[in-house]
C-alpha positions as CSV (number, residue, x, y, z in Angstrom):
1,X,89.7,-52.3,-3.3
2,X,92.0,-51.5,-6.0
3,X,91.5,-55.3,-7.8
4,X,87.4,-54.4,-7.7
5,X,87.3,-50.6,-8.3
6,X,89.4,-52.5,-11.6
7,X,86.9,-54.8,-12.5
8,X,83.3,-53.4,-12.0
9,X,84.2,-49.6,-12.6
10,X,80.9,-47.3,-12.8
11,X,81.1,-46.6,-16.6
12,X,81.2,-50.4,-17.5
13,X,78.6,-51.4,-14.9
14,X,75.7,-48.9,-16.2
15,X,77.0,-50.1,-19.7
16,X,76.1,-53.8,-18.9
17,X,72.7,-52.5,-16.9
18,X,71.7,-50.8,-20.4
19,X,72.2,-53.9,-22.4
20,X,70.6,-56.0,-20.4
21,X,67.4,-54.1,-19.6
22,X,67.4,-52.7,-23.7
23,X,67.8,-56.3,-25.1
24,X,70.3,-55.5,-27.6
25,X,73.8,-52.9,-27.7
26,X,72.1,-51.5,-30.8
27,X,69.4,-49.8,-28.3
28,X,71.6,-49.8,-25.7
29,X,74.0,-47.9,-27.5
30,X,71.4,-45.1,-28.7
31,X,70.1,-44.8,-24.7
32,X,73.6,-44.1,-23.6
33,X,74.9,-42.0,-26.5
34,X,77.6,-44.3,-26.8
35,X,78.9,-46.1,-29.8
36,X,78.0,-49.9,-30.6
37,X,81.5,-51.1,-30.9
38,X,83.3,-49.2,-28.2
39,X,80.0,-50.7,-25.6
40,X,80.9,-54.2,-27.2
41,X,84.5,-53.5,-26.4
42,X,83.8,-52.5,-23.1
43,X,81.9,-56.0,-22.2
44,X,84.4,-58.3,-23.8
45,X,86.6,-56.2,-21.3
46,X,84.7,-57.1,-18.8
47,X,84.5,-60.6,-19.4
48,X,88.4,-60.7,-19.8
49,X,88.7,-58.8,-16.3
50,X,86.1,-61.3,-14.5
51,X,86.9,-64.5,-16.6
52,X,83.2,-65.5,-17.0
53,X,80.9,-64.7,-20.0
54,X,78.9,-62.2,-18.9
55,X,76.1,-61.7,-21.8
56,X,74.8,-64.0,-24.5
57,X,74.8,-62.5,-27.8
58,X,71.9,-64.1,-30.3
59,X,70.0,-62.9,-33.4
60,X,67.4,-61.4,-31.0
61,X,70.0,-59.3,-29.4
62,X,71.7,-60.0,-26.2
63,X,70.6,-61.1,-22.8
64,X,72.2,-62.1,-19.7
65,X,74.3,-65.7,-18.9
66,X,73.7,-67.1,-15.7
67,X,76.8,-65.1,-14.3
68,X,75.6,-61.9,-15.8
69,X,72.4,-62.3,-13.7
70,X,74.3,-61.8,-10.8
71,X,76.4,-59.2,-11.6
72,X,73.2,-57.7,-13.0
73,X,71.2,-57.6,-9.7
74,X,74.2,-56.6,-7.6
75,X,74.9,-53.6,-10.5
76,X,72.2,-52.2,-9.6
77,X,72.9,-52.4,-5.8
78,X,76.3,-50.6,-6.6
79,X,75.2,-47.6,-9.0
80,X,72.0,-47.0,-6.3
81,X,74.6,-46.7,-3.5
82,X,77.3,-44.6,-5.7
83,X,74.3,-42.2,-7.1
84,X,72.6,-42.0,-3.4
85,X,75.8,-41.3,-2.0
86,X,76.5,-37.9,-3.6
87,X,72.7,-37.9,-2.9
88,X,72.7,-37.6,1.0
89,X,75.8,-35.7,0.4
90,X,74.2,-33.1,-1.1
91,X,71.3,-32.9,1.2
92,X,72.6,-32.6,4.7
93,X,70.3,-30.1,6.4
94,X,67.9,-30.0,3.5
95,X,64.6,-31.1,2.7
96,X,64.4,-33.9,0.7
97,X,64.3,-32.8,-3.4
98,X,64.3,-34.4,-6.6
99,X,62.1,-36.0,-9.3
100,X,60.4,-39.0,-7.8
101,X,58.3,-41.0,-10.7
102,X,54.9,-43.2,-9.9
103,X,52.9,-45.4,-11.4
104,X,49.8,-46.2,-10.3
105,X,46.9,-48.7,-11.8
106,X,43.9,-47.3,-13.0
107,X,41.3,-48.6,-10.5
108,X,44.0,-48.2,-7.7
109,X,44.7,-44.5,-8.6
110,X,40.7,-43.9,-8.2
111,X,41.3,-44.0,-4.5
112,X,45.2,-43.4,-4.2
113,X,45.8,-41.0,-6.5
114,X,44.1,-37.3,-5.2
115,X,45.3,-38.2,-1.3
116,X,48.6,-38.8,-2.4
117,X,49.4,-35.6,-4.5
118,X,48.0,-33.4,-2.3
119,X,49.8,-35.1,1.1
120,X,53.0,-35.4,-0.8
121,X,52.5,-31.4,-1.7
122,X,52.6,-30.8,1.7
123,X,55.1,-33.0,3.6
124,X,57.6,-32.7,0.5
125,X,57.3,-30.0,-1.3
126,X,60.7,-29.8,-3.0
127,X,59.7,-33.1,-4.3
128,X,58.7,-33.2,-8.2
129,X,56.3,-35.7,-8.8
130,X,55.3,-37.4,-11.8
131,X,52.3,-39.5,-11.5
132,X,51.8,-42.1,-14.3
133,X,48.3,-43.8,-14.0
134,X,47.9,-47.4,-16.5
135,X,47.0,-50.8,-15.9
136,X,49.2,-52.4,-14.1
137,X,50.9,-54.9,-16.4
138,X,52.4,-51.6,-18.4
139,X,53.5,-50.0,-15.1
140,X,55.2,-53.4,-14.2
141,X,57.5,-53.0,-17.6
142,X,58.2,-49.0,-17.2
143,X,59.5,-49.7,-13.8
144,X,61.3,-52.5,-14.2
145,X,63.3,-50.6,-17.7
146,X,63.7,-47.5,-15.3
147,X,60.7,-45.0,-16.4
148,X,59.4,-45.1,-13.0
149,X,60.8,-45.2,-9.8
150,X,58.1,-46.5,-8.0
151,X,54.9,-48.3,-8.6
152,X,51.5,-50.3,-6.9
153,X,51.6,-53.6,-8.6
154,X,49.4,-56.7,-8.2
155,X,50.4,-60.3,-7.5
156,X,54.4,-59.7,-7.8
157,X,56.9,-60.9,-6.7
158,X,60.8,-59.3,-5.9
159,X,62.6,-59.6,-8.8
160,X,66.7,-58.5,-10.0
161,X,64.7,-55.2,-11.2
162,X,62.3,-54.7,-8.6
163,X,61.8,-54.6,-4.9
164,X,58.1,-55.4,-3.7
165,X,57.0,-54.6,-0.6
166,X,53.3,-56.2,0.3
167,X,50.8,-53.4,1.5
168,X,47.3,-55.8,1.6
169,X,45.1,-58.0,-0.1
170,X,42.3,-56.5,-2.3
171,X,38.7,-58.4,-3.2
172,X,37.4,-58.5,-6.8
173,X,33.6,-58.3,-7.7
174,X,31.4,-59.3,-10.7
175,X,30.3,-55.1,-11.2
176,X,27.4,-54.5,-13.4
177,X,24.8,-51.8,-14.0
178,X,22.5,-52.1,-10.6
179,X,19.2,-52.6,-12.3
180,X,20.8,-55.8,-14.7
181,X,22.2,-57.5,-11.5
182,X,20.1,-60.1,-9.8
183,X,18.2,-59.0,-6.5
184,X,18.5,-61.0,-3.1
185,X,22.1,-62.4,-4.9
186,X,24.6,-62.7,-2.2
187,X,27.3,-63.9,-3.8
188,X,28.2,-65.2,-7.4
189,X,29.0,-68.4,-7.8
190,X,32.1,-69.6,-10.8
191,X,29.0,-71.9,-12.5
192,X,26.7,-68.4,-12.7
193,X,29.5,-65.8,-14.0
194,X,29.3,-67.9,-16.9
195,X,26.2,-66.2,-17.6
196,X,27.5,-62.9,-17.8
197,X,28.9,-61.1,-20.9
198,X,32.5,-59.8,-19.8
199,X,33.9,-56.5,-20.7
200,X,38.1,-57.5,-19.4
201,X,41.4,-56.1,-20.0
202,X,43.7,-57.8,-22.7
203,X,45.9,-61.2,-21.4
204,X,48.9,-58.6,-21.0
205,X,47.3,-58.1,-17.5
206,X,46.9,-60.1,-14.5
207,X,43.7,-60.0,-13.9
208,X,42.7,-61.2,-17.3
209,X,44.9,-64.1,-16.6
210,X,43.1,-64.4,-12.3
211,X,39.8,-64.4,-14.1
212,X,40.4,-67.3,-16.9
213,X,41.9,-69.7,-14.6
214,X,39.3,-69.0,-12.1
215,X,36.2,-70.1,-14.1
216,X,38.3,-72.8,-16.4
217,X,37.1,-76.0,-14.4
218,X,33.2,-74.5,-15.3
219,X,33.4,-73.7,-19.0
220,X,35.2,-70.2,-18.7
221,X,34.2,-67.1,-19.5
222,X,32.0,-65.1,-21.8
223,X,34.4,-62.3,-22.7
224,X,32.6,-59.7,-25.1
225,X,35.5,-57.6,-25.4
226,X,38.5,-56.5,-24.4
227,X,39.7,-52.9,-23.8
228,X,43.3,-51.6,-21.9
229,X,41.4,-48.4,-20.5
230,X,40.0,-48.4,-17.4
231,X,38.0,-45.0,-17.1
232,X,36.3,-46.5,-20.5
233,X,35.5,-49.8,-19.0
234,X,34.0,-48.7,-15.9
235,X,31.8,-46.7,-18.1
236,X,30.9,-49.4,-20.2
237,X,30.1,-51.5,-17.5
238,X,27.7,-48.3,-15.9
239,X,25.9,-48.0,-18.5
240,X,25.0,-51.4,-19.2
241,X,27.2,-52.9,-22.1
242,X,28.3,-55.7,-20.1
243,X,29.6,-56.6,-16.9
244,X,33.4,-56.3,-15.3
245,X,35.4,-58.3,-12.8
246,X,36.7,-55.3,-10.4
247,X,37.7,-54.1,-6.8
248,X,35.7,-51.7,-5.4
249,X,38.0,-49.1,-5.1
250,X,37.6,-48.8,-9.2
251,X,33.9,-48.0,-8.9
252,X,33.0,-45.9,-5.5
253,X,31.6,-43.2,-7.3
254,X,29.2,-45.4,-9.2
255,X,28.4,-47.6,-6.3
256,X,27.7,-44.3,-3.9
257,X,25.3,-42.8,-6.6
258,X,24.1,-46.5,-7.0
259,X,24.6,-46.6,-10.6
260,X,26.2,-50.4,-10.2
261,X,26.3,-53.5,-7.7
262,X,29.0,-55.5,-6.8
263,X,28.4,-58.8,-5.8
264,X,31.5,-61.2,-4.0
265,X,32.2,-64.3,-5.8
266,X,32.0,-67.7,-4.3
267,X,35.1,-68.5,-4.1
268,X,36.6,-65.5,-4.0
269,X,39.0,-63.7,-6.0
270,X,41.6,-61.7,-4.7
271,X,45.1,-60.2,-5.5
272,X,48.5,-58.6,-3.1
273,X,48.8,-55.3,-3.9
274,X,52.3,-54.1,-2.8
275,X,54.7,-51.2,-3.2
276,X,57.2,-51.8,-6.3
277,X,60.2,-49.8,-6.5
278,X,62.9,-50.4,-8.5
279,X,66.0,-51.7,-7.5
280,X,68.7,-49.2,-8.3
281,X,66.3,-46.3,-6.6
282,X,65.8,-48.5,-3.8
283,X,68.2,-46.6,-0.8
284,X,67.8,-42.8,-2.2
285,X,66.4,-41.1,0.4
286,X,63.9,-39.2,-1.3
287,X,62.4,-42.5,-2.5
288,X,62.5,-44.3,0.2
289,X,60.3,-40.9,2.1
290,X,58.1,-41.4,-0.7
291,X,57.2,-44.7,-0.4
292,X,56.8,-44.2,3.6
293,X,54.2,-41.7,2.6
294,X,52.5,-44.0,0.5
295,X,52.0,-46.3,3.2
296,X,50.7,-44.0,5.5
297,X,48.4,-42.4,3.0
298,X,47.4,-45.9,2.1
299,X,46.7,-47.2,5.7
300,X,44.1,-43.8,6.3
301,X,42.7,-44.7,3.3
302,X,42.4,-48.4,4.5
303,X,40.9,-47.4,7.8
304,X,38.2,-44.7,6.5
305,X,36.8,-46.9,3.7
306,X,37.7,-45.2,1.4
307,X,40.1,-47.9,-0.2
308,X,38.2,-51.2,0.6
309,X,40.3,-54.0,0.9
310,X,40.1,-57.5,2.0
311,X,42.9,-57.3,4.2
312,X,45.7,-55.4,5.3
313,X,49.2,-57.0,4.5
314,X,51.3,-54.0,7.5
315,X,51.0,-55.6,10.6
């Protein structure tokens, strides 16, 4: 105990966690009010202690050797527990408190977000939330840096950063203005989507990136433009300035008050949505009552309609 609690002592271990997830000991240095060459003396300290390399240092910054990743996935393991033990300490006999931070995706949080804030109001209110809605390739980078805790995400994978945890599978649509769709259309085929001017989000998101390889083999797509705000797409696409590839669940207003259609596509598209929480936060017991009332919120959702998806990933 003595050899390790030598080694990969707390100070030096949120030290290395900083410069890896800031990119450089400049930023990292500024994040943990710590000065530049007393952090670099602290990792070549490190390195000494372990006898490996530990970080890469380059004209970019600094990123982790293949050693560091390790110790960089198993850091975060080891500050979770020390921080969750004083946690539970703490909270013996108490409610669960604390600030819990969420991201959700725009069209997700159109069917997620209201049910969730007001359950979580009532089964924990000692909890402060704070709910960040974006698309989902932003919320993917703020949790894996640390600004959220927890977040839906779309077609990921677990990562050193980032535990996922698969909720269900979700259908996309070709969604247009319901008099500019075709009638007596069942399904959309990748030849006819062609035909259809796009309103998408930029390639920093998945589904940008689902869509193009989807209709490469038939010519691609006719993108129009390209905007990173979902309310505004949604809008576009109702009021007939082009047509959007989207799951229901971003639209149900529109399609209840029959202001668009949504046809399938033949084949279909479809994308894993799943619970992402980040790694260090991953056994506080706060988040870990958060995220089961996510799922339970989520499978009402599921089994009301209200969220349609293609299939549920909870068995």
């Amino acid at each position: 105990m003595k050899r390790s609690s030598h080694f990969l002592n707390l100070p030096r271990l949120e030290a290395f966690v900083a410069i890896c997830e800031e990119g450089s000991l400049s930023r990292a240095s500024e994040r943990l009010c710590i000065a530049q060459p007393a952090l670099s003396s602290m990792m070549h300290k490190m390195e000494s202690d372990l006898n490996v390399k530990i970080l890469d240092r380059h004209s970019k910054g600094s990123s982790p050797t293949s050693e560091g990743e390790i110790l960089l996935k198993n850091a975060y393991d080891i500050l979770g527990m020390a921080e969750f033990t004083l946690e539970e300490i703490g909270s013996i006999s108490q409610e669960p408190s604390g600030e819990v931070s969420i991201g959700l995706p725009a069209a997700t949080s159109m069917a997620l977000a209201v049910p969730l804030i007001k359950h979580l109001s009532q089964t924990l209110p000692k909890v402060q939330l704070k709910v960040v809605e974006a698309f989902s390739g932003y919320l993917w980078d703020w949790l894996g840096n640390g600004d959220l805790d927890i977040a839906i995400c779309f077609d990921r994978l677990t990562c050193t950063e980032v535990i996922c945890q698969p909720l269900c599978f979700e259908e996309l649509f070709l969604v247009g203005r319901a008099d500019l769709m075709p009638e007596n259309q069942p399904v959309m085929t990748q030849c006819q989507i062609q035909n259809y001017p796009l309103i998408l989000p930029s390639r920093r998101h998945g589904i940008r990136h689902k869509a193009e390889n989807y209709a490469a083999m038939n010519g691609g797509l006719k993108v129009i433009m390209e905007i990173d705000a979902s309310a505004h797409l949604v809008q576009l696409v109702s009021s007939g300035e082009g047509f959007g590839l989207l799951a229901k669940c971003a639209v149900m207003e529109e399609l209840r008050e029959n202001k668009v259609k949504a046809i399938p596509l033949q084949p279909r598209i479809s994308r894993e949505i799943s619970i992402g929480v980040r790694r260090a936060k991953a056994n506080s017991p706060v988040v870990k009552r958060v995220i089961s009332e996510i799922n339970d919120v989520a499978q009402q959702l599921f089994a009301n309609g209200e969220w349609p998806i293609l299939c549920n990933s909870i068995k």
